[in-house]
N, C-alpha and C positions, 0 to 999 in steps of 0.2 A: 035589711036596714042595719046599718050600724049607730053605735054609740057610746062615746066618748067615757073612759076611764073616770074613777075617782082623783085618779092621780093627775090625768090629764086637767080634769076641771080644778085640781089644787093650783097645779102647774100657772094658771089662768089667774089667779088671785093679784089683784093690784091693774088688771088689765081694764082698760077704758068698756065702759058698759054693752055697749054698740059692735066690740068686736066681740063680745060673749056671744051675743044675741047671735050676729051671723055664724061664728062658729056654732052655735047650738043650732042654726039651721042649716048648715051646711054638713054634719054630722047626719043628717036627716037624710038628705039628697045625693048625695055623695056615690062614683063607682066604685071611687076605691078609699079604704078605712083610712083613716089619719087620726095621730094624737100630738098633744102638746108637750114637748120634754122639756126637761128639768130649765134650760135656757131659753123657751120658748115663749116667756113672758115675760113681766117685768124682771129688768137685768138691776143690779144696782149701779154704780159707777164703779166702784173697784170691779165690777163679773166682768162689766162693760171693756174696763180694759184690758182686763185678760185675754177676752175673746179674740180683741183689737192685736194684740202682742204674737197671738197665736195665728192672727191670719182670718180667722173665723168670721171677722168681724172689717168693716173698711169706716167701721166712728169709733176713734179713741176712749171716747164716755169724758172728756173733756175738754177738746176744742172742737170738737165735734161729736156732738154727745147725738146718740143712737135714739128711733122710736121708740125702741123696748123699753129706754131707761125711764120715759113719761108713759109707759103702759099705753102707748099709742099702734102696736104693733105685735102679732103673732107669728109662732114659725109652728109649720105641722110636720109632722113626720109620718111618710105615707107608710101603710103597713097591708103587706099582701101572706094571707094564711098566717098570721103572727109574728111574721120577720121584717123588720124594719128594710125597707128597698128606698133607692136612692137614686134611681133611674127617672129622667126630665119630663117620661111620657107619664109617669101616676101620677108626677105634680103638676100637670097641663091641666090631667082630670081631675084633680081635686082644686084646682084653678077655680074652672066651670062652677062647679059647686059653691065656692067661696064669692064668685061674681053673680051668681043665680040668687041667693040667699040677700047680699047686699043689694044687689036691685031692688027685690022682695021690698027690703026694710027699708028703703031708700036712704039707703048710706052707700060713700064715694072710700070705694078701698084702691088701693096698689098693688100689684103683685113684684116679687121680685124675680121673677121669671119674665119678665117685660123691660126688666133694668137693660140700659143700654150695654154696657162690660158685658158679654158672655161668651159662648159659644156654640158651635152646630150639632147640633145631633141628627143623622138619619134625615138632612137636609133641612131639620127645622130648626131655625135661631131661639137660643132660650138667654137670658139675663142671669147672671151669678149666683142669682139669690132663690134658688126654684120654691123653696119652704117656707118663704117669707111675705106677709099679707100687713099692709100697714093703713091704718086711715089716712084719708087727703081732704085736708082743712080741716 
């Protein structure tokens, strides 16, 4: 079983209560480790546009102002033997986990591996955003 860093649950601070919960149950169930970095919570509006500037991001943080920025939204970073991996198939499975957990709690998330924009991997369609879980309504 894994579980989530100090710094990961820093990381979390300002974030909507609901995605705590699942991410602290999802950390539980999980195949593969994931944490939350330094961007992966509440953004502010100036982080928001950086992001935006650099590509990172497709909400300005002002005419289109992002999840993050109302701590409506996390991004995880999966982590296999300590190194950060970036490959579609560990954020599939840490999908599962993050949808197993909001069921659990009966809360309605998003993933951004489901985002229509993406591309194929290994015959499977993934959405832009694989590290990206947001609540809906």
């Amino acid at each position: 079983m894994f579980a989530l860093s100090e710094r990961s649950k820093t990381n979390r601070i300002g974030v909507d209560a609901r995605l705590i919960r699942i991410s602290d149950r999802a950390i539980q169930i999980t195949k593969v480790d994931f944490g939350i970095g330094r961007d992966g919570g509440l953004r502010s509006d100036a982080r928001q546009a950086e992001l935006f500037k650099t590509g990172a991001s497709k909400c300005d943080g002002v005419t289109k102002r992002g999840p993050h920025q109302d701590g409506k939204a996390l991004d995880a970073t999966a982590y296999i033997d300590g190194e950060e991996m970036w490959e579609h198939k560990y954020y599939a499975m840490i999908a599962v986990a993050f949808f197993q957990a909001a069921n659990e709690l009966g809360i309605r998330i998003r993933w951004g591996g489901m985002f229509k924009e993406g591309k194929v991997v290994e015959g499977v369609p993934y959405g832009w955003d694989c590290p990206h879980f947001e609540l809906v309504g």
